[in-house]
N, C-alpha and C positions, 0 to 999 in steps of 0.2 A: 438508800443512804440516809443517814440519820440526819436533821439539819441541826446548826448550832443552835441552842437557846441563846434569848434575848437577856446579854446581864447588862444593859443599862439602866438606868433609875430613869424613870418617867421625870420630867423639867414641867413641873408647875406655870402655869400662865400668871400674867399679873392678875390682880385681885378684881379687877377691871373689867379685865374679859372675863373671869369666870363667872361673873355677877349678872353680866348681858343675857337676855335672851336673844336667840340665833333672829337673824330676818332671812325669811322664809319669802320669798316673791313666788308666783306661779309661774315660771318662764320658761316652762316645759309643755310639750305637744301642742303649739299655738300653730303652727304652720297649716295653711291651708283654711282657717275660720278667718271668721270675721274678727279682730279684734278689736272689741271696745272695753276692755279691759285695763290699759295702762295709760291712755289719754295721749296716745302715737296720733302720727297723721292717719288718720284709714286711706288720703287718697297718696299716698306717699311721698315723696320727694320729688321737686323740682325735674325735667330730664336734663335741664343746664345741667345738672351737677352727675346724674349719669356720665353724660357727655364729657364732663372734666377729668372722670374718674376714671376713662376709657384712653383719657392719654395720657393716664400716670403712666411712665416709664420706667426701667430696671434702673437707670441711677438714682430717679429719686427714691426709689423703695429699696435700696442698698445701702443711701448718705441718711444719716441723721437728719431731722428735718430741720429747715428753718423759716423761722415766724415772721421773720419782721415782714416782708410784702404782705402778706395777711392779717398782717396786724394794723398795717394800717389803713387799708382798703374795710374790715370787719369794722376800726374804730370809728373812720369815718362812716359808715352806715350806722351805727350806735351814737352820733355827735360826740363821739369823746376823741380827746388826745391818746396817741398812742402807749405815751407813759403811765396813760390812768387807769387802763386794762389789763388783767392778765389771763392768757387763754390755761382753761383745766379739763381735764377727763371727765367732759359731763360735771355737770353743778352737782356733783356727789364731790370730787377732788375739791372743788371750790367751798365747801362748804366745810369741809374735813381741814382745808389750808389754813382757815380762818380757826380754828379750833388749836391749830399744832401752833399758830404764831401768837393766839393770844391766852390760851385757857390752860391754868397751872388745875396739877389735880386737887378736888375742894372745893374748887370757885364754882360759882352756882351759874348756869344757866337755865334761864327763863324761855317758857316753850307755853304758847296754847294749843292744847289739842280738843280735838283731833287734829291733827296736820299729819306732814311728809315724815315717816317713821327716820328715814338719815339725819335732822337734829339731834332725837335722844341717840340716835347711834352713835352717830363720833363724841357727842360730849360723854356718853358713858365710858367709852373706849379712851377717853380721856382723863377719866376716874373724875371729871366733874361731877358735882349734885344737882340737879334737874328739879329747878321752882316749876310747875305747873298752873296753869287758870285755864278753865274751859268753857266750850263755847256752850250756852244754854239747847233746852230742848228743840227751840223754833230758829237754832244755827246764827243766836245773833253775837256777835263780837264783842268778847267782853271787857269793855271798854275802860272801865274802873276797876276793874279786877286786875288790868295790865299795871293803871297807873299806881295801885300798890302796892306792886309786884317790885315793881322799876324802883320804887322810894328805898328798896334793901339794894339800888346797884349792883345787879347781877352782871357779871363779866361780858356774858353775850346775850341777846334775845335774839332767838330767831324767827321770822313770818313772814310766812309765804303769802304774799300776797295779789293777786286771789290765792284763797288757801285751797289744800287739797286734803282733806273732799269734800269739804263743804261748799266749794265755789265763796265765798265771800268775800268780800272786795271791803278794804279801810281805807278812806281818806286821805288824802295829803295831809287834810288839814291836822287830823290823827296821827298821822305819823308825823308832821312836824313835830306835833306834843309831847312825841315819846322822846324825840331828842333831844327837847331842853328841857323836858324833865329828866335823863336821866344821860347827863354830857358825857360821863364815864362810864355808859356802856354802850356796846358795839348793836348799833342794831343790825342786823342783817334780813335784809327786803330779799326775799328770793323769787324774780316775777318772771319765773317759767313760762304765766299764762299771761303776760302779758300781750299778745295780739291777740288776745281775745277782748280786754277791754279797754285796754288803750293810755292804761294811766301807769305812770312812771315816777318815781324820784330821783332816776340819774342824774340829771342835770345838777340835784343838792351836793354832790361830792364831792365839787369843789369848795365848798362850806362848809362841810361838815366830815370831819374825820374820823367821826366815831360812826361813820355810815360805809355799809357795804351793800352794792346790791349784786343780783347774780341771775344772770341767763342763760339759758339752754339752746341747742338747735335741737333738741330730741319732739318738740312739739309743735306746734305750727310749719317747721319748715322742712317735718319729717326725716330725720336726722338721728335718730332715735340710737342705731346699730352706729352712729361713727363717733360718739360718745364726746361733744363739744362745749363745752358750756364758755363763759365768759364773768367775770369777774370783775366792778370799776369800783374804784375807791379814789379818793384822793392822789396824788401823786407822791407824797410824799407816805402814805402809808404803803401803796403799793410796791416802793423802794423794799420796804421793810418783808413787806410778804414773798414779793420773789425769795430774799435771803431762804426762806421755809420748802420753799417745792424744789421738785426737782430741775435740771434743765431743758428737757424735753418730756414735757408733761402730755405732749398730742404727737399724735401720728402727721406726717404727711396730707393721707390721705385724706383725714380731717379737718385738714387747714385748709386742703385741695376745696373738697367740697361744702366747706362753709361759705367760701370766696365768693366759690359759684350761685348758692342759695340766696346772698344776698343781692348778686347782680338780678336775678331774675324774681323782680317786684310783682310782674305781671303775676305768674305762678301764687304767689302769696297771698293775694290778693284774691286770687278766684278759689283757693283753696279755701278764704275763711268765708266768700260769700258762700260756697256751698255748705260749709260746716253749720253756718248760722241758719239755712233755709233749710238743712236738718234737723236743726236745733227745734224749730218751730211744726216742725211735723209731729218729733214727738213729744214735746208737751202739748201738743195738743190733744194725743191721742192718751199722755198720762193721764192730765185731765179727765179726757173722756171715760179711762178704766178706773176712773175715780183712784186712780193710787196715789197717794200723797209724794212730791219731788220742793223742793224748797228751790229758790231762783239764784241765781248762778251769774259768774261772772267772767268761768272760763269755759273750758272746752268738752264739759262734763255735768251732768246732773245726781244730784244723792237721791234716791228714792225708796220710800218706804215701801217695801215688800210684807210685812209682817211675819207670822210665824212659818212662810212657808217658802222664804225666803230662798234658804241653801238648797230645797229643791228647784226653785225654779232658774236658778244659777245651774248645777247640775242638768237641767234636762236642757236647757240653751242650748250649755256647751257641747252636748251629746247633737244634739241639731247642727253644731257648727259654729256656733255665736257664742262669745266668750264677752260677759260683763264685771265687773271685782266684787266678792264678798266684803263689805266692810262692816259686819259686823262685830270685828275684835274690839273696834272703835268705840264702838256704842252696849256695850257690855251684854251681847248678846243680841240685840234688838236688830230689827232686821232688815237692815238698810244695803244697797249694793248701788256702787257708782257706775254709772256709764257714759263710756265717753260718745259725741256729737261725730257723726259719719254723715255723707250725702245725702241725700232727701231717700234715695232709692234703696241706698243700708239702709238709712232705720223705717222705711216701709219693710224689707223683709226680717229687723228684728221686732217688729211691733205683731208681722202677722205669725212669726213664729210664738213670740209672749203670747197674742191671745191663744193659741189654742194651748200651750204651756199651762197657762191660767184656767185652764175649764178643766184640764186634769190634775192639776192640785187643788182648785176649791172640790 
């Protein structure tokens, strides 16, 4: 039987998306390796929050969820009020909210990179113009480059900070500068990696409204698959940003098990000792293979691999062990991030590199 031809006319996208390049993440055949490639927990999640998860029942997975018990059990672990949060699908949605409620297409936002590729994404997808300043060769933060950036009041700047991937951590004292140098525009603090070093400017938004910051449970509390993030501003802007999302931005189950993550401190707390006394095994051992890594401030190390880089990414992952290429970053050059696993991970990603390493030199 013959089928019908297609007479529709093809519907052009906006000008916006046709202009995007696609983001490509590797998040295919991971199952089963070791993954230090996305900066997940390697040791996973809390079993409190298993355990929570195990008594979701058929009517809460039936009813629409609802937030407020979790809202204010999550803000109180955050020190915030509950009106000064809002929970989103992973700090991708929250990143994206802030874009739909404040950036007309035109208006320029300010981005240092390398960083987290979903900046330039939602502001291009928002037909914004993307100011750039980058971080030098030796990963240091450029500091005067921001603040003349900021003198054109660009609508949003985004920074992660620590950033990703370079790990680098800015200042309070810095980031206060950036806000009263530039009171009209939004800064947005994206501190994903925040319990890795400890430093926060939540507490400023109550003072400052042209301040968002934004957290994840995808990292430290291994969280990663139930996709949670959090969002505090002011309260009086957060009024305004609810207007922008939708009304059930999270699942249940995500609210389920963020409750639980943050009841169980203990867990958290040995999760990052072990990560940290990873941390120190293998730079010691980078060190020792003489390969150059620059110092860090969250859950991951950038390291120079050189030209032999994407083979030694490839023969890892063939081994089992999955670390990120970030060479797009650095225009070729051959740097790969890896994230911080328990002492006893990265002794068998270290003895699998060295012998990686004797068959590509």
């Amino acid at each position: 039987m013959k089928r019908p031809g297609v007479h529709s006319v093809a519907i052009e996208p906006r000008n916006a998306v046709t202009a995007m390049r696609p983001y490509k993440p590797p998040l295919e055949g991971r199952w089963g390796k070791l993954r230090l490639d996305f900066n997940e927990n390697p040791m996973g999640c809390s079993p409190a929050v298993r355990r929570a998860l195990a008594r979701l029942g058929s009517t809460a997975i039936s009813a629409y969820p609802e937030q407020e018990t979790a809202r204010r059990e999550i803000a109180k672990y955050f020190g915030v009020a509950p009106e000064e949060m809002l929970f989103t699908n992973g700090t991708d949605e929250g990143l994206n909210l802030v874009v739909g409620t404040y950036v007309q297409p035109g208006q320029s936002v300010l981005i240092v990179e390398p960083t987290f590729a979903m900046y330039r994404f939602y502001s291009e997808l928002a037909g914004a113009r993307i100011a750039t300043v980058r971080y030098d060769a030796e990963m240091r933060f450029p500091t005067e480059g921001v603040r003349a950036a900021l003198r054109k009041s660009p609508r949003v700047f985004f920074l992660a900070n620590p950033n990703n991937p370079t790990g680098t951590l800015v200042s309070p004292a810095v980031l206060r500068s950036f806000l009263h140098a530039a009171p009209r525009t939004i800064l947005v603090v994206d501190e994903a990696y925040f319990d890795f070093c400890g430093v926060t400017v939540i507490p400023w938004i109550r003072r400052y409204k042209n301040l968002v910051v934004t957290r994840t449970f995808s990292k430290a509390f291994g969280l990663a698959g139930m996709r949670l993030g959090c969002v505090f501003v002011h309260r009086d802007v957060a009024t305004i940003m609810r207007k922008a999302q939708s009304p059930y931005p999270v699942s249940a189950a995500a609210l389920m098990a963020a409750a639980a993550a943050v009841r169980d401190r203990a867990f958290l707390r040995r999760s990052l000792r072990e990560l940290r006394r990873g941390q120190v095994v293998l730079e010691k051992s980078l060190a020792a293979l003489q390969l150059p890594f620059f110092p860090t401030a969250a859950n991951f190390v950038l390291v120079n691999f050189g030209s032999g880089m994407k083979e030694i990414v490839a023969e890892l992952s063939r081994r089992g062990i999955l670390i990120r290429d970030r060479a797009s970053d650095f225009d070729g050059a051959g740097y790969a991030r890896i994230t911080f696993g328990t002492p006893s991970q990265m002794r068998r990603l270290l003895a699998e590199l060295k012998r990686v390493l004797r068959t590509v030199a």
